[in-house]
C-alpha positions as CSV (number, residue, x, y, z in Angstrom):
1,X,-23.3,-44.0,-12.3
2,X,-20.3,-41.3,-11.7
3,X,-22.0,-37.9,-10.3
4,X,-20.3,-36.1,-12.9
5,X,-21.3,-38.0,-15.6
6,X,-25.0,-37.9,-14.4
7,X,-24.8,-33.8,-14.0
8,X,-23.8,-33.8,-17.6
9,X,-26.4,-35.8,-18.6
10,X,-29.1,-34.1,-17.2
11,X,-27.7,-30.6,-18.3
12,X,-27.6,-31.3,-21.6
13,X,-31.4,-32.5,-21.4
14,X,-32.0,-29.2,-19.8
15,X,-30.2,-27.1,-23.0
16,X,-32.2,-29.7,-25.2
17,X,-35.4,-28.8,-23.3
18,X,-35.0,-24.9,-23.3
19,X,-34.3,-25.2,-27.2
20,X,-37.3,-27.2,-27.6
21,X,-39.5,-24.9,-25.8
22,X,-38.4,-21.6,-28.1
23,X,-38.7,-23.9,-31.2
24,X,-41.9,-24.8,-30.6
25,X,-43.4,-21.1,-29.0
26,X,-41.4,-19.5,-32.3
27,X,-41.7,-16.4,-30.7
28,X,-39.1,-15.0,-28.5
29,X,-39.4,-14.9,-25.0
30,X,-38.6,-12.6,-22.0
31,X,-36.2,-14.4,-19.2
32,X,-39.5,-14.2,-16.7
33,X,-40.8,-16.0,-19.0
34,X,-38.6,-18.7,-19.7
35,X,-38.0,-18.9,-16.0
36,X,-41.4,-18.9,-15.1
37,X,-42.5,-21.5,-17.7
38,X,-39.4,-23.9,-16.9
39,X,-39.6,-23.5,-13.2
40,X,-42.2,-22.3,-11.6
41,X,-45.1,-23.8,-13.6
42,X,-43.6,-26.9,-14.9
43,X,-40.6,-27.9,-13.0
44,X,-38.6,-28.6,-16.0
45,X,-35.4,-26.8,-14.8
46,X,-34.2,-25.4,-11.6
47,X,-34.5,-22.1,-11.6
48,X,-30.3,-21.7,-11.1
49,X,-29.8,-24.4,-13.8
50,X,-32.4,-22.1,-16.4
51,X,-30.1,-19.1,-15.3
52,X,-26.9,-20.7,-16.4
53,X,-28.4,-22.7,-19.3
54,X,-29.8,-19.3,-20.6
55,X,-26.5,-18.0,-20.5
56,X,-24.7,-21.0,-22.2
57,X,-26.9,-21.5,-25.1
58,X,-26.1,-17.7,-25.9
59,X,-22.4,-18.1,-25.4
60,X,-22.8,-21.2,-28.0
61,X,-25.0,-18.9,-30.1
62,X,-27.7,-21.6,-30.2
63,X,-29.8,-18.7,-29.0
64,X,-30.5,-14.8,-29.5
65,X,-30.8,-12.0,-27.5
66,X,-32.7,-8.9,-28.3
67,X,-33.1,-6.0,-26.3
68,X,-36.2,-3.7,-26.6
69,X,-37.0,0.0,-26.1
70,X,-38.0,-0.4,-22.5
71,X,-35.0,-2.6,-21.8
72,X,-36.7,-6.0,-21.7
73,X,-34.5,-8.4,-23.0
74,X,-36.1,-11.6,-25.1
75,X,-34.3,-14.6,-26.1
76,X,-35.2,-17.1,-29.5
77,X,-33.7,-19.8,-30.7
78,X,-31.0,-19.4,-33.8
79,X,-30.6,-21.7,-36.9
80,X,-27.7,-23.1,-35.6
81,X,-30.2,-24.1,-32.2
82,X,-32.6,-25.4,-34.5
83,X,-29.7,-27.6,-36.1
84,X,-29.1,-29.0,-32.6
85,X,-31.9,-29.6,-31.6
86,X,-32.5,-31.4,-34.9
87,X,-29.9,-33.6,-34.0
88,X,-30.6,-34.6,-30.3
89,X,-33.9,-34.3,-30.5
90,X,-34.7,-38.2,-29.7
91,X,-32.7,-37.4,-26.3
92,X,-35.5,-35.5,-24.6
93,X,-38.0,-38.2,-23.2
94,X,-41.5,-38.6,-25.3
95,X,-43.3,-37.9,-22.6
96,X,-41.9,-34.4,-21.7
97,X,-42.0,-33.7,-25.6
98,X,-45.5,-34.2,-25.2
99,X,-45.7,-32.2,-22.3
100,X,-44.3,-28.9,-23.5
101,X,-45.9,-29.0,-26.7
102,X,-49.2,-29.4,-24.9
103,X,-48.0,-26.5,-22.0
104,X,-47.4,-24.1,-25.4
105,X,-50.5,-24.9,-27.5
106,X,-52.8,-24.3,-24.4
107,X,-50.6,-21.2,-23.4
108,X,-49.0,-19.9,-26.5
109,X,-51.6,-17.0,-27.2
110,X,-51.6,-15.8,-23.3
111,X,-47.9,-15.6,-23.5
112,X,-47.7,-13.9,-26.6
113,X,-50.2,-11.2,-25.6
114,X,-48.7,-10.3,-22.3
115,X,-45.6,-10.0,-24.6
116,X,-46.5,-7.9,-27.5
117,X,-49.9,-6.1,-25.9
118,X,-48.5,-4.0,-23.6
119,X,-50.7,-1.5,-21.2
120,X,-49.9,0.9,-18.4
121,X,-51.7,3.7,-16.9
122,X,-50.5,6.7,-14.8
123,X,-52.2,9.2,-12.5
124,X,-52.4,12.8,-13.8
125,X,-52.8,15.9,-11.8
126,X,-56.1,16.0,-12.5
127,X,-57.1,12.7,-10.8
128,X,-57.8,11.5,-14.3
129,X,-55.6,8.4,-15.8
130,X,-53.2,8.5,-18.6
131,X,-53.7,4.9,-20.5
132,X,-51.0,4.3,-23.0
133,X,-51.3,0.7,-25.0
134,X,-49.0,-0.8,-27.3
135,X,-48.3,-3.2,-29.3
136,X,-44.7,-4.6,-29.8
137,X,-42.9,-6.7,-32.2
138,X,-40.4,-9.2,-30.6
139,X,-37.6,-8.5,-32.7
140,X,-38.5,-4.6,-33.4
141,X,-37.2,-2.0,-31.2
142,X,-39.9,0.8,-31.3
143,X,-43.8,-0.1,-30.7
144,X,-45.9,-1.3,-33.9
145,X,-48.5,0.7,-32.3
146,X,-48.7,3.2,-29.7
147,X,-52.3,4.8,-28.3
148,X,-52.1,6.8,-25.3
149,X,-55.8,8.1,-24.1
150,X,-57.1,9.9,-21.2
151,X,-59.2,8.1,-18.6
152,X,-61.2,9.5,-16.3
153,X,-60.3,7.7,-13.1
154,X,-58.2,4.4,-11.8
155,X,-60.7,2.1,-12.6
156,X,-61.6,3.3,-16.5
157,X,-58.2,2.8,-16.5
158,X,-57.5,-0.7,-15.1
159,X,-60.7,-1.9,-17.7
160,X,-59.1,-0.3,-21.0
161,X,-55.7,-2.1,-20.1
162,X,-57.8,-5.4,-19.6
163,X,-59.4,-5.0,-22.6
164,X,-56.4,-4.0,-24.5
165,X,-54.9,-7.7,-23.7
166,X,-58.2,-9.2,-25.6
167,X,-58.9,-6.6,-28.0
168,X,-55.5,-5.0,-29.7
169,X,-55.0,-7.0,-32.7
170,X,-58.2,-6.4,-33.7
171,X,-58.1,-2.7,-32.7
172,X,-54.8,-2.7,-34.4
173,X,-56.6,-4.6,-38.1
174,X,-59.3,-2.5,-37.7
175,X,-57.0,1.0,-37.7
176,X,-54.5,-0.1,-40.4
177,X,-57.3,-1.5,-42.9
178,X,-59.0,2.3,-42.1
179,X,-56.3,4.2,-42.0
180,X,-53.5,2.8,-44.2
181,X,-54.0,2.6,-48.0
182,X,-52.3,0.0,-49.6
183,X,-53.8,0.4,-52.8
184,X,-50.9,2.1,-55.4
């Protein structure tokens, strides 16, 4: 088979695997993310190949880019991406369908907390902590929630941001049903 027809091929499988990957997690992801997932955990893609398929599939507008407060960009996949993928879908092997849809069911909440619950702590003058926690929305620019509280040392600290991971959507139900009326 003719090298260049091969690399074609296989690139094309590669666009077809990175739109079937953000259909299927149907929330955006950050480019470490995608990266990570496709690369380093899976060996889907080479990590240069992910780089420039990224970049293509955005060109083609098969897939968004959004950028964030913090500057953390996050990338989901467009109508017209879904329409492709529609289309070719048969194209990507059985077995590697099978593959990333098991990958995201067993990973799909991890991913989406290290996305949207966000925690980071800082040392004040006082040797005590500031712990702020939030919780973002993928396609919103400012925080859905934002709590910062004062901890009284580095490890207080360290335990509120671990707990934030397991506990903010709760926290966050819990403070809007209390707090928010939304009887009229």
């Amino acid at each position: 088979m003719d090298k260049t027809l091969e690399y074609t091929q296989d690139s094309t499988i590669n666009k077809l695997k990175l739109l079937f990957l953000l259909d299927k997690m149907e929330i955006p992801l950050t480019e470490n993310n995608i990266i990570d997932i496709c690369t380093s955990r899976n060996n889907w893609i080479n990590y240069m190949d992910c780089k420039e398929i990224l970049w293509q599939l955005m060109e083609v507008g098969f897939i968004y880019k959004t950028d964030n407060d913090d500057g953390e960009c996050r990338y989901g996949i467009t109508l017209d991406g879904r329409n492709c993928l529609s289309h070719f879908f048969l194209r990507i092997p059985q077995s590697l369908r099978e593959q990333i849809s098991q990958f995201i069911n067993e990973n799909k909440m991890n991913l989406k907390r290290s996305q949207e619950y966000v925690s980071e702590y800082v040392k004040n003058p006082d040797g005590s902590h500031t712990v702020t926690l939030k919780i973002k929305e993928p396609v919103i620019t400012s925080p859905l929630l934002e709590i910062k509280l004062k901890a009284p040392n580095r490890h207080a600290a360290i335990m509120a941001c671990k707990k934030w991971k397991e506990n903010a959507a709760n926290i966050f139900e819990y403070l809007y049903d209390t707090i928010i009326d939304n009887q009229e």
